[in-house]
N, C-alpha and C positions, 0 to 999 in steps of 0.2 A: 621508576626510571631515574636512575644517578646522571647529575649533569654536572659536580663538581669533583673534580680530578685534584688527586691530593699533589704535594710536593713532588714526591718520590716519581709518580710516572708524569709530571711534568717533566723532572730532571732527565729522565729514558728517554723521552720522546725528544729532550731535545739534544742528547746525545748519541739515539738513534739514527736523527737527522745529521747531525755532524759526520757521521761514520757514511751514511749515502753520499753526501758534499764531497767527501773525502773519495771514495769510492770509484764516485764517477769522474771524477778529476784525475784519479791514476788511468782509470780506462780511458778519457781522452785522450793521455800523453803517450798511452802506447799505443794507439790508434794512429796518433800526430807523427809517428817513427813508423807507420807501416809495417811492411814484411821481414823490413833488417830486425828488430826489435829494439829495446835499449834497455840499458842495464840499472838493474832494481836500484842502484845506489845511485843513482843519475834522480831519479826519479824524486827521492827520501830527500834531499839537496832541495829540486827547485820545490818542493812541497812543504820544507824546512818539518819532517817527520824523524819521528825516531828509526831505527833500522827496525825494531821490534813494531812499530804500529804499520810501517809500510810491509811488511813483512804477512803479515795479519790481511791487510788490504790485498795482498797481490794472490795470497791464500785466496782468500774470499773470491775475488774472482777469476781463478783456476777451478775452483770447485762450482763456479755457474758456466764452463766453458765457453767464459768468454776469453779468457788468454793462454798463451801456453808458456810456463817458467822451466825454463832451460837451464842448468846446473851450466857456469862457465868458470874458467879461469884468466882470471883478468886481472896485469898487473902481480900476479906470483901471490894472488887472494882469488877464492871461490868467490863467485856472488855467482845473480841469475842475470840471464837476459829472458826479459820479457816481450813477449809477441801477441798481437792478436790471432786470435784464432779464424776471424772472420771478420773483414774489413767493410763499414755500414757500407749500404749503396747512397750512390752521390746521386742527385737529382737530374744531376745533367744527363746521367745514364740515360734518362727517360723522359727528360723533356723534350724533343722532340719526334716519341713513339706515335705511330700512327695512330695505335689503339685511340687516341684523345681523340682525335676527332672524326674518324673512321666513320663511313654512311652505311657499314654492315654493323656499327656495333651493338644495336639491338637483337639481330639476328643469330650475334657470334657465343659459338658455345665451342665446349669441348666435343662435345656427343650430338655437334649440329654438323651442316652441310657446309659451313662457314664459320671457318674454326680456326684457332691461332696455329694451330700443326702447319696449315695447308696454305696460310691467308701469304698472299702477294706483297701487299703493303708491309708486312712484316719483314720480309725475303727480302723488297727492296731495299728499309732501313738500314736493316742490320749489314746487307750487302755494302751500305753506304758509309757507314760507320766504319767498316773491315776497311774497306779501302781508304777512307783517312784516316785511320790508325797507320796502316804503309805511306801515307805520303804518298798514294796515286790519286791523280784527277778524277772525281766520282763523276764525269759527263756521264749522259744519259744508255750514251753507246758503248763505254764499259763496262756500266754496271747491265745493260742488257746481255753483253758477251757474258760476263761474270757470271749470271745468273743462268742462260740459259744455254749453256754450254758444258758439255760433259767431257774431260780429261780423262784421256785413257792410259 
């Protein structure tokens, strides 16, 4: 069993690590810009990177499809703007899902009689959510019209 690691894959591992540091800190910031994206040379700036290592970085993750690098013209110069491809989910999304604390959730399967396709609680959340997304009052008597009311 080898337990001592010479120079050399000291020096990888900790340049390895630099390049993740690096990595994940461009995908935060174009995560932090959403759906507009923003532009690779923005990015090379507050990272204080070369155009060539940010370049490398934004490669890298194009090719894990986490972002999308769009060819622009900006300014009478090509660069890219960068996008996520998939924007994380926020917690708030789900903290207050019924599922948590649900009195079927031992029961609740896909392939059960009590299931999230079909479940109530679910219907009414989301129901609840739809509607303060619009800015309509989720009272209890909308969201029952909402729900159980068919538009023809």
């Amino acid at each position: 069993m080898k337990t001592e690691s010479t120079t050399e894959e000291i020096d990888y591992s900790e340049e390895e690590d630099e390049l993740l540091d690096f990595t994940s800190r461009v995908y935060k910031l174009v995560v932090e810009h959403g759906n507009e994206g923003v532009l690779q040379s923005e990015l090379w700036k507050k990272l204080s990177l070369t155009s060539r290592d940010g370049s490398r970085l934004a490669i890298r993750l194009e090719k894990r499809g986490m972002i999308k690098r769009e060819k622009v013209l900006e300014g009478g110069r090509w660069t890219y703007k960068l996008s996520p491809l998939r924007l994380p989910a926020k917690i708030k999304s789900i903290e207050e899902s019924p599922c948590i604390t649900c009195p079927e959730e031992l029961k609740c399967s896909v392939d059960s009689v009590i299931s999230p396709h079909i479940c109530y609680y679910i219907v009414e959340w989301a129901m609840r959510e739809y509607l303060k997304s619009q800015n309509i009052p989720a009272t209890p008597e909308v969201i029952y019209e909402r729900m159980f009311t068919i538009k023809i």
